[in-house]
Each structure stands twice: as C-alpha cells, then as structure tokens.
C-alpha positions in Angstrom: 153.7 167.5 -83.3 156.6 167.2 -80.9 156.4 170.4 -79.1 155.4 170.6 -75.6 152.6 172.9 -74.3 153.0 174.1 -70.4 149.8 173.5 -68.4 147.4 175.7 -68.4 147.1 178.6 -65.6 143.5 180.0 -66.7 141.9 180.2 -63.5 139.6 177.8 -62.5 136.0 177.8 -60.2 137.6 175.0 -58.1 141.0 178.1 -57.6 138.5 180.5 -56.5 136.8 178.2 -54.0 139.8 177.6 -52.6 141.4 180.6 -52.1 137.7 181.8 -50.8 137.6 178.8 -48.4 134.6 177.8 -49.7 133.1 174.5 -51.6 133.1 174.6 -55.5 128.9 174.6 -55.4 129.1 178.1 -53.0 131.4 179.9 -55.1 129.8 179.0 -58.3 126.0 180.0 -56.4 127.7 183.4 -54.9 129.5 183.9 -58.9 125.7 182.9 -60.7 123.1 184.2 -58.5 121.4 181.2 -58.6 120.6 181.2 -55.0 120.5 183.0 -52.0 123.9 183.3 -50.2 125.2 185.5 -47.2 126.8 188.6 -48.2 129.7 188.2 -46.5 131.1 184.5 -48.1 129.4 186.0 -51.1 131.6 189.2 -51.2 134.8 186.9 -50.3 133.8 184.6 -53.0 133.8 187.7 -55.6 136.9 188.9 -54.4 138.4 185.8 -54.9 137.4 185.5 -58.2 138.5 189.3 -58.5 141.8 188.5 -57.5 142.2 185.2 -59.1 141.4 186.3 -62.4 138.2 184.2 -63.0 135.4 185.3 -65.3 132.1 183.6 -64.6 130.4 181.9 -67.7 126.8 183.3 -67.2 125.4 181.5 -70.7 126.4 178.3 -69.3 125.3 179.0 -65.8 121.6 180.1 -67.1 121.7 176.7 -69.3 122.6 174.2 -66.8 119.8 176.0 -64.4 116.9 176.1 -66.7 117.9 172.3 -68.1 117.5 171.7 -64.3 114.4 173.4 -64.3 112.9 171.8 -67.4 112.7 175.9 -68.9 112.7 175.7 -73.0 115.5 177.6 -74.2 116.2 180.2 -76.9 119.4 180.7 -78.3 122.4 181.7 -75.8 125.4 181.4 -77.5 127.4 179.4 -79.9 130.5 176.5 -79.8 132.5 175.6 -82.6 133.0 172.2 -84.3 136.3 172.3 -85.8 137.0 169.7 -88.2 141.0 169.5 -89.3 140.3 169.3 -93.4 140.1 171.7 -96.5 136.2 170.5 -97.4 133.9 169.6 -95.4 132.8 166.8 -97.8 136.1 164.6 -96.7 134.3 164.4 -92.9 130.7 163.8 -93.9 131.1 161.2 -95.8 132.7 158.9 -93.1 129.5 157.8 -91.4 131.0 157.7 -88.0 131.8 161.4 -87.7 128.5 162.4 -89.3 126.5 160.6 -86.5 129.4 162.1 -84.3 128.4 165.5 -85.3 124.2 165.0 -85.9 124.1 163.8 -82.0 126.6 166.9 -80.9 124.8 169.2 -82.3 121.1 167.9 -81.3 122.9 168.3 -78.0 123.9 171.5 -78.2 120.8 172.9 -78.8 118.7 171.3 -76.4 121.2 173.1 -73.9 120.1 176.4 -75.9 123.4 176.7 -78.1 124.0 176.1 -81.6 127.3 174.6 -83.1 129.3 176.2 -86.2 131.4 174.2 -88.2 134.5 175.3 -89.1 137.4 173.5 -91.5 141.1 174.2 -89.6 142.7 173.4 -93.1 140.7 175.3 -95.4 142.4 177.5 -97.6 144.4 180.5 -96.2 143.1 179.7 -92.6 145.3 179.0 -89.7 145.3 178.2 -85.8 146.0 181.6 -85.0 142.9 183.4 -87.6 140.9 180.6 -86.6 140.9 182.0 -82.6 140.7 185.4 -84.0 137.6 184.3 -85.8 136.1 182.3 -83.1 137.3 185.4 -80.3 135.4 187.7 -82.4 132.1 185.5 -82.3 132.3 185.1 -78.5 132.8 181.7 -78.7 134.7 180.4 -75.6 133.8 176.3 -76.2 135.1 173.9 -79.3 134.7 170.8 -80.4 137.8 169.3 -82.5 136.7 167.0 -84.5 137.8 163.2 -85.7 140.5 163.1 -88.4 139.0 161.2 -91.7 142.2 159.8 -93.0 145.0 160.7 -91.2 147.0 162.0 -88.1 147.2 165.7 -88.6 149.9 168.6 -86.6 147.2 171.1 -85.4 148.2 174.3 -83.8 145.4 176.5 -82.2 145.4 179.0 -79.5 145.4 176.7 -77.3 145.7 178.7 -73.5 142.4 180.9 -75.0 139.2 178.5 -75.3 137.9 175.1 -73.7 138.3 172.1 -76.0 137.1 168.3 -75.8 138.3 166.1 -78.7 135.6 164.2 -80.5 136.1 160.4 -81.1 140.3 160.9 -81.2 143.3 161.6 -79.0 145.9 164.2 -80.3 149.0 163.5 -79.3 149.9 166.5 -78.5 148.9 168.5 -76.4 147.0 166.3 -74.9 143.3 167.1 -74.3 140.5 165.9 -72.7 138.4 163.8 -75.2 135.7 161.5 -75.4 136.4 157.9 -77.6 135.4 154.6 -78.5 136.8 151.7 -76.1 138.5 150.7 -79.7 140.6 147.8 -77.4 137.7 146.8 -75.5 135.8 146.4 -78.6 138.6 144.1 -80.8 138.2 141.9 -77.3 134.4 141.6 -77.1 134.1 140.9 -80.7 137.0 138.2 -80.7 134.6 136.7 -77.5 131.7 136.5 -79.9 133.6 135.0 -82.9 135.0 132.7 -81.0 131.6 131.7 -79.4 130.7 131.3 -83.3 133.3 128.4 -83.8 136.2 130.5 -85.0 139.8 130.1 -83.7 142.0 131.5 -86.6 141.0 135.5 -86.0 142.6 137.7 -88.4 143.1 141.8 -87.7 142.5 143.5 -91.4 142.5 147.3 -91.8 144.9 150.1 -93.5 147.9 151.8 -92.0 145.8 154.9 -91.0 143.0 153.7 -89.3 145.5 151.9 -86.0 147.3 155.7 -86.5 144.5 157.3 -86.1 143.5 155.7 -82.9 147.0 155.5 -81.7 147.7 152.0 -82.4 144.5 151.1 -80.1 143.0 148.4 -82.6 146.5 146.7 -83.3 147.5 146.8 -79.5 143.9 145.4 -78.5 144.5 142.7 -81.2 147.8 142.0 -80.1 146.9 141.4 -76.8 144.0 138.9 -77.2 145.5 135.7 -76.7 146.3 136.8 -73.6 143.1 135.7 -72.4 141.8 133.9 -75.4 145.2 131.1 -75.6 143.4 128.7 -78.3 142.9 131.7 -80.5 145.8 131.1 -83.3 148.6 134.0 -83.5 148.4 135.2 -87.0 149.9 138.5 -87.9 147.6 141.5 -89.1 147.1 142.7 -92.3 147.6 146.7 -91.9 148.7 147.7 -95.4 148.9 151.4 -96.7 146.2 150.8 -99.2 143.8 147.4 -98.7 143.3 146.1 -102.2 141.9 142.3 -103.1 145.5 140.5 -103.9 146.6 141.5 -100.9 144.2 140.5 -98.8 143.2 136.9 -99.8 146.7 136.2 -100.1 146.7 137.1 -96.2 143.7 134.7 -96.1 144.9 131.6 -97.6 148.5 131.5 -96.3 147.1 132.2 -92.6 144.0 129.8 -93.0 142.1 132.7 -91.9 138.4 131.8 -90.7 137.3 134.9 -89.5 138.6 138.7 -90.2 138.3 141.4 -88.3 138.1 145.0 -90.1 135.6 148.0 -90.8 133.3 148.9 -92.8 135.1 151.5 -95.2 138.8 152.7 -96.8 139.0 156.0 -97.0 135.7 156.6 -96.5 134.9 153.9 -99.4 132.8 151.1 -98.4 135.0 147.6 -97.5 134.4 145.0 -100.7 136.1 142.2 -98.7 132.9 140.4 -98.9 132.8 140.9 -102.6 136.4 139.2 -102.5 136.0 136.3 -100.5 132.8 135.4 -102.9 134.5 135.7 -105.9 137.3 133.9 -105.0 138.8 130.5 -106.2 138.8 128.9 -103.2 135.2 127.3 -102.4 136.1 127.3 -98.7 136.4 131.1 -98.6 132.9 131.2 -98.7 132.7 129.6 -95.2 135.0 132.9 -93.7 133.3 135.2 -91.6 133.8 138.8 -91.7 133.1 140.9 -88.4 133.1 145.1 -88.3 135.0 147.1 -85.3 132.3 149.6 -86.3 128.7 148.7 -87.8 127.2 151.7 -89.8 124.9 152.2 -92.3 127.8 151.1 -95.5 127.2 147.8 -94.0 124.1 148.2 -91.6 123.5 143.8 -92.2 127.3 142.9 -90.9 127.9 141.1 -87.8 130.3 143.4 -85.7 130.3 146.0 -82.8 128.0 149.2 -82.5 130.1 152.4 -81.5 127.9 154.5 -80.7 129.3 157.1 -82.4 125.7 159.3 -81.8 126.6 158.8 -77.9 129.8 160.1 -78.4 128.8 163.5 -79.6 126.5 163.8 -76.8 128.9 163.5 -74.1 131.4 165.5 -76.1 128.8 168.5 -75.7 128.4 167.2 -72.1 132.3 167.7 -70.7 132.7 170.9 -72.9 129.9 171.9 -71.0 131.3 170.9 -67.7 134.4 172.6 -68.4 133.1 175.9 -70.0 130.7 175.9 -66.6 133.9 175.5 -64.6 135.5 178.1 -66.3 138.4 175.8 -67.7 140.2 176.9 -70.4 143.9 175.5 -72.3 145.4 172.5 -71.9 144.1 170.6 -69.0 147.5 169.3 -66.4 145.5 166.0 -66.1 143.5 165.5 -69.4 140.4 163.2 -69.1 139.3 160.6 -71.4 135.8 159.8 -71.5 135.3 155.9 -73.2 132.2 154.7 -75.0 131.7 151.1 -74.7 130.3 149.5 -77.7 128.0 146.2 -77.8 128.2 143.5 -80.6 125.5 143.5 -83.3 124.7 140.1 -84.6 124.3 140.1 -88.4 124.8 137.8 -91.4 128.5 137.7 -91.9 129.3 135.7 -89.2 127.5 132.3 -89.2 127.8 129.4 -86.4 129.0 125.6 -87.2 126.1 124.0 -89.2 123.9 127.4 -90.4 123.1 127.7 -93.4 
C-alpha cells in the first residue's frame, strides 16, 4: 500500500479540554456525569465539546466506571475483530492468533462488550461495505487482526472508527498496535542457547513470516553479534517454501549447532526435528532446535513464550483507551504497545554432556 493517509482531525477529549481550559479528567467528568462539577466549567466544557465537534462515548464511559467500581456488567455494545482473509479457518488454525483472539475477547466482555468477527476478504465484501456494515451496528471500536500468511493492501474507512492492530504493523497507514518484542526475543533466546554451549546459531524460517513482521526477526538476528562477538556469522535460511533438502543442506555447509525458527509453515507444524533425526549425519542428532514462539504444535520445545493471550488483552485495553478518548482515524503519532516474551526451557535444546 503506498498511498498516504492525512492525519486524522476527529476531535479529541484532550481538544476539548484545551479549548475549555480545563484538564482532560474535568472535561471527561463534566462530558460523563460521573461526578459532581460546577455548572459554570461544566457548561464551558460542553460548549467546547459543542463547538469542537466531539461526541462523548457514554458505553465506554459507564464501562470504565463500573470496572472501577467492581459493578457486573450486561451487555453494552459491540467491537469488531476484523481478520483480513476469505475463511475464517485460514486464522484459527495458526495458534498464535487463536489465543490472540480467545484472550481479546474474554476481555471484551469482562468490560461488558462482545466482539464480532468479521473476514475483510470474504467474498463480495470490501473496506467501504465493511464500515457500512459495522456503521449500521453502532460499532465505533475494531480490532484488525494478524495476517496468517502474508502482507495484505487493506483499505477501510479509515477517518470513521478507532482501530488497534493485533500482533502486526501495517505499513500503511500506520496505526497504533500492540506486538511481540519479535527482536528482543531472537536476542534473549540467542543468550540462552549460547548459555547451552552453542556458538554456530542459525536463523531458519520462510520468506513470509520476517514480511510479516517487517523484517523484525531477520533484523534482530542480524544484529546479534553485535553483542554476542563469538557467536559465528552464518547467513539465514529464509526460503519461500521451507522443505527438508533445503534445510539440512543449510545445516551441514554452515556446521549449524543450533537453529532458530517456529513452530509451523503455513500454519503446518515445523518437521525440522523429524529432519535432523532422520538424517545421515549421526552428528545432527546433537543440533538443537529453539522456537521464536512456543505453542501448543510444539508445547515440549525449548524456545520463547509470546504471550500471544496477553496480547489480545491489551489490544482490548488501548481500543478502549482510545474509544474512551473519543479517538478516531489514523493516529499523527501511532503507538506501539510491545509484549515481552520469556524463554521456555524444553527438550530440544540440551547442555554439553546431557543426555
């Protein structure tokens, strides 16, 4: 996508403050009722809001204060869960963005909300029916999911709802989104292999999955012997389509002791352990294999936990935030919340001397 989206101007709470002269917790008491204000700042707040434009969420303001209050809720509204495929099988059967969407969506209705799913590239829907659809629901809050296999060009209304990106970036526009710290976790697992007696770390996954996280695994790789200088330089193995010849051939002409990868292709599960045990070599037995994302394909790998549950929660957390602040469009400074992940020891990767 190479067009360029202007910033948004959808009025904001913090606007309204300031032309009211007021901080952003008074005008959004004066706008909610939620306490007792004078009249006067609270008639300036409302005709600032009047004259700004701004249109106070009430569903989210009467969720945030009976969460505050510990008050059950019953159902207030609705956000959407956009996912950019034709069938909803392609997403939910990539672990990661089922626990993604599980944990959103637990989320969502403890806040008194439930979450629709809806598939951007199903046929005869488009960007523009899509808002017309979601318009017509009153839904004002959407959550756009992870792409399975591949960048996609996405084109919604954007200037007309509140969006937060769900374990992905879009290049453009660009939105606020909540990720994995993919870089952070190629360093800590390289830290741990390392720790395991392994200096000749390869980086093995398909084209798609660096794409889809702009180039973050790739770059992190790329930049570990930066602080890691006995760590041997050996190229990674990022081909369009991961097959066994390929990748033992990568292994033996590399001395590779240790690869780094994930646990599926297209959401298939990885069989490089199946390789490296049927192959000729008796030494390739002795290669450890590491995960940049443990799930349940290969629950008993050594690798890194994403959290990918956590992610969905504070997805539903900023689109919260935003829908509360009455933010809608493409943000002029997008915000990227990062997940950190933590290393799960498991039985691919085994120290000097273990059996």
């Amino acid at each position: 996508m190479n067009s360029v989206v202007p910033p948004r101007t959808t009025p904001t709470l913090h606007a309204v403050a300031i032309r009211a002269g007021v901080s952003i917790s008074t005008a959004s008491r004066c706008l909610s009722g939620a306490a007792k204000v004078a009249k006067s700042t609270q008639l300036r707040v409302l005709a600032a809001a009047t004259a700004a434009g701004y249109h106070h969420n009430t569903l989210v303001g009467q969720v945030m204060r009976a969460t505050r209050k510990g008050v059950a809720q019953n159902h207030l509204g609705t956000i959407a869960f956009v996912t950019p495929v034709a069938d909803s099988h392609e997403w939910r059967a990539t672990p990661t963005l089922c626990r993604n969407w599980e944990a959103a969506r637990e989320r969502a209705e403890s806040f008194g909300f439930s979450i629709t799913e809806f598939t951007l590239s199903s046929r005869g829907m488009t960007g523009g029916r899509l808002g017309k659809i979601l318009a017509a629901r009153g839904i004002s809050g959407v959550l756009l999911a992870a792409f399975p296999t591949e960048p996609h060009e996405i084109s919604l209304p954007w200037d007309d709802f509140a969006f937060v990106q769900v374990g992905h970036r879009l290049k453009s526009p660009r939105l606020d989104c909540v990720v994995s710290d993919h870089t952070e976790a190629i360093t800590l697992a390289a830290r741990q292999i390392v720790g395991y007696g392994c200096s000749r770390v390869g980086l093995a996954i398909e084209q798609y999955q660096d794409e889809i996280t702009d180039g973050r695994w790739s770059l992190g790789y790329a930049g570990l012997r930066s602080t890691m200088p006995d760590l041997a330089e050996i190229p990674p193995l990022l081909p369009a389509q991961m097959n066994a010849e390929l990748f033992l051939e990568w292994v033996d002409r590399h001395a590779v002791d240790c690869v780094l990868t994930l646990s599926t292709f297209r959401n298939e599960p990885n069989l490089m352990e199946t390789w490296l045990a049927t192959h000729e070599r008796q030494t390739s037995r002795n290669i450890g294999l590491a995960s940049l994302d443990v799930t349940s394909v290969h629950a008993d790998w050594s690798g890194i936990e994403q959290h990918s549950d956590e992610i969905g929660r504070a997805a539903v957390d900023l689109l919260f935030s935003k829908l509360q602040a009455g933010e809608r469009g493409v943000p002029r400074l997008p915000r990227t919340l990062q997940v950190h992940g933590h290393w799960h020891d498991g039985r691919t990767l085994r120290r000097p001397g273990q059996i």
